[in-house]
N, C-alpha and C positions, 0 to 999 in steps of 0.2 A: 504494500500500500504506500503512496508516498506520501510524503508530510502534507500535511496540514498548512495553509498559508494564507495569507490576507492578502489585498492588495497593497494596503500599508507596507509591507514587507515586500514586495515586488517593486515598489517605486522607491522606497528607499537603499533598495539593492543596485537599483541603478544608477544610483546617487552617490552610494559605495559610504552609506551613513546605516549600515543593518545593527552597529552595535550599539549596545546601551549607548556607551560613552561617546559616539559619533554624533547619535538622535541626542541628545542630551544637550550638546554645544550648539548643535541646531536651533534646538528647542526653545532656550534660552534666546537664540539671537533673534527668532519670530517674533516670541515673545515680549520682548524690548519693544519693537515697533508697535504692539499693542498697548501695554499698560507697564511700566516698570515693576509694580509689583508684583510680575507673574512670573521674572526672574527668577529662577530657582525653583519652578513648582512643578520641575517634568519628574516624572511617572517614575514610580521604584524598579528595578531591575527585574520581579517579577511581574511588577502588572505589566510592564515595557513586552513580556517572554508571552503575558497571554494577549497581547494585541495584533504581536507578532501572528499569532500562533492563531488567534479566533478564539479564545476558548473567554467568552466575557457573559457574564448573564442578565449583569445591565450595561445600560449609555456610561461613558466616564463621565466625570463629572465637568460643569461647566465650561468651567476655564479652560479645561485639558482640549476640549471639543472645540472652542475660540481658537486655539493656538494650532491647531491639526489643521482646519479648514485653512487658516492662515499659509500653513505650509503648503498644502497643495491644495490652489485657488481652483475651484471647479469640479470638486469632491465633496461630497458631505461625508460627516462620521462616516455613518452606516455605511456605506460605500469602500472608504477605506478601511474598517474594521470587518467586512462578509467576508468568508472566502473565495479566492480569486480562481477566474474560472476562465483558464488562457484560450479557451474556446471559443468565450462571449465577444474577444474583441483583441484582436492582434495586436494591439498595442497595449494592451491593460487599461488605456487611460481611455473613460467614455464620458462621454461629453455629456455634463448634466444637462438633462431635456427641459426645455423653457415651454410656461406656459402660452397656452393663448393670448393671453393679455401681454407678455413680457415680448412674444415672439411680433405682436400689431403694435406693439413700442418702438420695435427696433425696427420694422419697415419704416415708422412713422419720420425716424430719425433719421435712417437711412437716406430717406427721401431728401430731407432739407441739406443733407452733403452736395447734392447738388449733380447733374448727368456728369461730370466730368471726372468726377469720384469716382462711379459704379461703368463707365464708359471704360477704365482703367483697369477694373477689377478691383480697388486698392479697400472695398468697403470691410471684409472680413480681416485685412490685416489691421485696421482701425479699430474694428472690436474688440480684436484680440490680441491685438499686439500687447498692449499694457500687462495683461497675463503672460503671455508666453513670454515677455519680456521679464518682467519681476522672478517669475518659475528660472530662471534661466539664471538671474542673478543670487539665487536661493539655492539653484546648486554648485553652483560655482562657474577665467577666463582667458601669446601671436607672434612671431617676430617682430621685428622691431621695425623694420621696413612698412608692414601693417597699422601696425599702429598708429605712427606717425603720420600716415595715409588721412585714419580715417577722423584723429584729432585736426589733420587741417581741412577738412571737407567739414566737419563739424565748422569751424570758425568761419570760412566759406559761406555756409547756410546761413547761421546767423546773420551776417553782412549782407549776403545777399536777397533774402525775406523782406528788405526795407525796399528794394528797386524794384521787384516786378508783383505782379499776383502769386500771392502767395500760394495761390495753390497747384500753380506748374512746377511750384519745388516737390511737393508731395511723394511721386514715384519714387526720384533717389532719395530722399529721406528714411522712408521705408526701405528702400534697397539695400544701403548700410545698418540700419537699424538690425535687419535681418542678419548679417553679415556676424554684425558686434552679438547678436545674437546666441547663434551658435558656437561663437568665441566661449562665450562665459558660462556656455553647457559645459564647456571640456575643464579639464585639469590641470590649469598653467600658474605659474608662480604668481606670487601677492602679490605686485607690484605692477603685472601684465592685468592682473584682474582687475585692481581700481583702475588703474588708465582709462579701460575699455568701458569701467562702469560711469565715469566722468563722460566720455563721450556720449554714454548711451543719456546719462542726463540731459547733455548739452541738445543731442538731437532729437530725446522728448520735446525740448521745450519749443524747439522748431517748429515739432506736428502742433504743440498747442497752440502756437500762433497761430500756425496755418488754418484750424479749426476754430477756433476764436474769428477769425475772417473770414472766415464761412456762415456766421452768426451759430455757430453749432456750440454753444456757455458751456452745456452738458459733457461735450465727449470731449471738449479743451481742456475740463480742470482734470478729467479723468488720467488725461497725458500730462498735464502738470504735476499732478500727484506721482503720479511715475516717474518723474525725471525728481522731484524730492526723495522718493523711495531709491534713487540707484545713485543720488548724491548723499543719500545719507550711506549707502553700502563702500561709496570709496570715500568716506569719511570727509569729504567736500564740505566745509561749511558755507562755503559762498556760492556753490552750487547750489545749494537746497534755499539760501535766503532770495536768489534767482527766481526757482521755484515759485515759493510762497511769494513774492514780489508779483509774477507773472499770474498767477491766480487771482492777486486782486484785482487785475484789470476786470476782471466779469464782472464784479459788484459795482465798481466807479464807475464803469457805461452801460450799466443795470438801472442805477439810480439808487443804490444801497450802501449810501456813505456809513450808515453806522455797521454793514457788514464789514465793509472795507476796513472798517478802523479796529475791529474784533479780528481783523485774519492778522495787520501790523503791527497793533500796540504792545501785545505779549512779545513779540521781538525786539523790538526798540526800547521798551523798558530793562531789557537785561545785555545788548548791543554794546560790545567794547569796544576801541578802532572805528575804520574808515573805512569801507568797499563801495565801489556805486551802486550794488546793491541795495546794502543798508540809504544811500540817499534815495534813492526810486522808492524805499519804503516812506522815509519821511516826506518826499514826493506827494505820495499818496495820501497820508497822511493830512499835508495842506489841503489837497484838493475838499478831502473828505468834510474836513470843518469848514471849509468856505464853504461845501455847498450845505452846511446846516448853519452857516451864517454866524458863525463865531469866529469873528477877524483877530483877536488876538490868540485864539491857540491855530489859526492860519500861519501869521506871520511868525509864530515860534516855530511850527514846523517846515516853513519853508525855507530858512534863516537855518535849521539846522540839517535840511538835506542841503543847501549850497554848499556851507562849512567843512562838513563831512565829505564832498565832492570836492572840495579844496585840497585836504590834506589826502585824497588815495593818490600813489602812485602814479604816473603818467602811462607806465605799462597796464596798469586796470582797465583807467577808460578808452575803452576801444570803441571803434563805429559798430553799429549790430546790437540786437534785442539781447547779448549775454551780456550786456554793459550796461550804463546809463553814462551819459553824454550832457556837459553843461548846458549844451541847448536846447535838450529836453526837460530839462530843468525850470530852464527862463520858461520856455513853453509853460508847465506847469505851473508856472508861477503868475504867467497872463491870463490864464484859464480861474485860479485862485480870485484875481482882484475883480475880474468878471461877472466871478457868482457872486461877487462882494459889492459889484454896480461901482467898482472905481476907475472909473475912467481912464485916470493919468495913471493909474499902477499896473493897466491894462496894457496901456500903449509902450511904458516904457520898457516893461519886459518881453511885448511883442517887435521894439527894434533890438533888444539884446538878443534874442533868438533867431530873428532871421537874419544877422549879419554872419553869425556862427554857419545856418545850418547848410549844407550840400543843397542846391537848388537842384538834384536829382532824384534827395530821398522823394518818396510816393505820401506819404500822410503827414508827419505832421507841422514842414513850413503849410498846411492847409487846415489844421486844425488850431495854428497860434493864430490864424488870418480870422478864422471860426472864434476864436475867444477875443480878437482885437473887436469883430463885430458885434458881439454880441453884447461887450463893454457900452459901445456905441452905442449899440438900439436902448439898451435902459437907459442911456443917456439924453435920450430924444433924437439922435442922429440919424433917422430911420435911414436916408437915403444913400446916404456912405457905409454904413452900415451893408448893406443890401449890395452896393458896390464890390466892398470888402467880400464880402460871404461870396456874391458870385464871380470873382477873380478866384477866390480860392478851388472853387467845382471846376471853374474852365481851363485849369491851368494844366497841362497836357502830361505832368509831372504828377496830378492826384490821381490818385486810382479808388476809386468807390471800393475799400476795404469798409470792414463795420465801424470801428471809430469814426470815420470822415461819415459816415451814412446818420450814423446816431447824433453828432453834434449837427450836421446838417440839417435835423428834422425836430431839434432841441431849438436853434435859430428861427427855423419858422413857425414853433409854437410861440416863440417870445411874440414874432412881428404879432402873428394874432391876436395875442393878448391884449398888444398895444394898438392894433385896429388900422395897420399901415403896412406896405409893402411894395413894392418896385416888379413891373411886368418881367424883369430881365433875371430877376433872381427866382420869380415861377418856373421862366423856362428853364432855366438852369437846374432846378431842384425838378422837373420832373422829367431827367435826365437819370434819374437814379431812383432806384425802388427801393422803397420803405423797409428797415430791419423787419425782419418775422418777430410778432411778438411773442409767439411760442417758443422762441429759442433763446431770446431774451430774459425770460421769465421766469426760466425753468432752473430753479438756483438750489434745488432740494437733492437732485442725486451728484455722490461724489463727495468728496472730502474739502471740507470750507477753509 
């Protein structure tokens, strides 16, 4: 008769983690990412032999059940504790079955990716990339020729996400992802493993742009979380404040400044040094109270992402979405005096940023233009204003991503309000179709 076995014990055979003391350091490392106090709470040597083994007569208990599902995403217990029946499915690993309702979610979603996505094929590696990706980092990752490859194709992306539609990057993004992938299946020294896990952050954060500009909130932070989960695995701490940084953008062009301020303030209150990360947080931070209309903790926070942008490095700030950039800065800071209806603090930090910025980037010299007007129209300036705003659409350099979409249709509910507007900035704005408010809106799945 042969032994008895679980699937637990099949997946972690291939893992080359079958023994206690393997599963154990595992255990612990899930763990961590879950709750620190779970730390130390993996299973004694014999319940570890009957889980192995099948022989349990109840569910383990809670925590233990958090931390398994944790390890292998797309398994329940029961699943992993039945025995395994190499019959059922050639690879042992069976894909848990979605319901009805989960399975008319994910066409629903599907669909707002948009024909260029599903035209590609690229929709099931969007699903599941973030899993296979994580699974991949969970069990461990080239020469050195490789490596170097795909750290500068990462920096590449980055940079280059700002110049075109971000969604013609998407193939190679995925392409390497896949790549670094399979890297970090295999067995290679510590030091090859964070490299590739840094990369694999760096070109999360890409797809979450690019899906972020697809108006798609939901399946961005889900790749933003992922690119935190593989900067926290190669112990990256500006990788992960990246991360967390790049997920506020959903709540500040959601309209959820006190989200925004709930994903930054627990970081910035414990924040030592200078990254442009950490400024893009305080960045954030400005925008968030200006737009709840509290001008002095505005001007503390934005006084201390410049500061802080002051003393990094000059090697830090780079051009590209892995950085933050003074001129994104003054940007933020014209956008700040904006929602604060001051006109001259509006204007003067929209000639500090457009002196700075590449007259090639795609958004945002068209979103300081979007906050110099908008300063304006609460001003009474309707007509410059309207000038302003459609100089910024016509400019052959803006590309209707979601930011440029969402301040554009921000701008003309002001004009409405104020019961004024210009024929030229109609034309202009119905040049571009309205954010989806389903996608917009949708701020409940994924990690905040």
């Amino acid at each position: 008769m042969p032994q008895r076995q679980t699937l637990l014990k099949v997946l972690l055979t291939k893992r080359h983690q079958e023994t206690h003391r393997a599963f154990c350091l595992e255990y612990d490392k899930v763990a961590r990412s879950i709750d620190r106090r779970l730390i130390g709470s993996s299973p004694s040597r014999e319940a570890f032999g009957r889980w192995m083994k099948g022989h349990l007569k109840t569910k383990p208990q809670a925590d233990h059940c958090r931390v398994l599902e944790r390890m292998f995403p797309g398994h329940t217990v029961a699943e992993l504790l039945a025995p395994y029946d190499p019959g059922g499915n050639g690879s042992g690993v069976a894909p848990t079955p979605s319901t009805p309702r989960e399975a008319a979610t994910n066409r629903r979603e599907v669909f707002h990716l948009g024909a260029t996505t599903m035209a590609l094929g690229l929709t099931d590696s969007l699903w599941r990339g973030p899993d296979l990706l994580e699974q991949a980092i969970d069990a461990t990752s080239a020469g050195e020729e490789r490596i170097v490859f795909l750290e500068a194709e990462a920096d590449r992306l980055g940079q280059r996400i700002e110049k075109v539609m971000p969604v013609t990057l998407l193939p190679e993004t995925l392409l390497h992802l896949t790549s670094i992938r399979e890297l970090l299946g295999r067995r290679q020294p510590i030091e090859a493993q964070r490299r590739l896990a840094r990369v694999a952050a760096r070109l999360s954060l890409v797809v979450g742009e690019i899906l972020f500009n697809l108006y798609h909130f939901p399946l961005a932070r889900r790749w933003y979380a992922t690119a935190g989960r593989a900067a926290d695995e190669a112990g990256d701490r500006y990788l992960s404040d990246l991360a967390l940084a790049s997920t506020t953008l959903i709540p500040i062009y959601s309209g959820e400044p006190r989200g925004a301020l709930a994903l930054v303030t627990p970081r910035l209150e414990q924040a030592t040094g200078a990254t442009p990360a950490l400024a893009w947080m305080w960045g954030f931070a400005a925008l968030a109270h200006a737009s709840l209309g509290d001008r002095t903790a505005f001007e503390r926070a934005i006084n201390r992402s410049r500061n802080t942008l002051d003393r990094c490095s000059s090697e830090m700030v780079q051009p590209g979405i892995l950085s933050f950039q003074p001129e994104r800065q003054a940007f933020y800071e014209a956008r700040g005096w904006a929602d604060l209806g001051n006109a001259d603090g509006a204007a003067s930090a929209t000639v500090r940023a457009l002196a700075v910025y590449d007259p090639t980037i795609s958004s945002d010299p068209a979103l300081v233009r979007f906050a110099h007007a908008t300063a304006l129209a609460k001003a009474g300036e309707v007509e410059e204003a309207c000038r302003l705003a459609t100089f910024a659409l016509r400019d052959p350099n803006t590309l209707p991503i979601t930011s440029v979409v969402v301040r554009a249709y921000e701008f003309d509910a002001l004009l409405g309000d104020l019961g004024s507007t210009t024929a030229d900035w109609r034309e202009a704005l119905a040049d571009i179709r309205p954010p989806d408010p389903s996608t917009l809106t949708d701020l409940g799945r994924g990690r905040a």
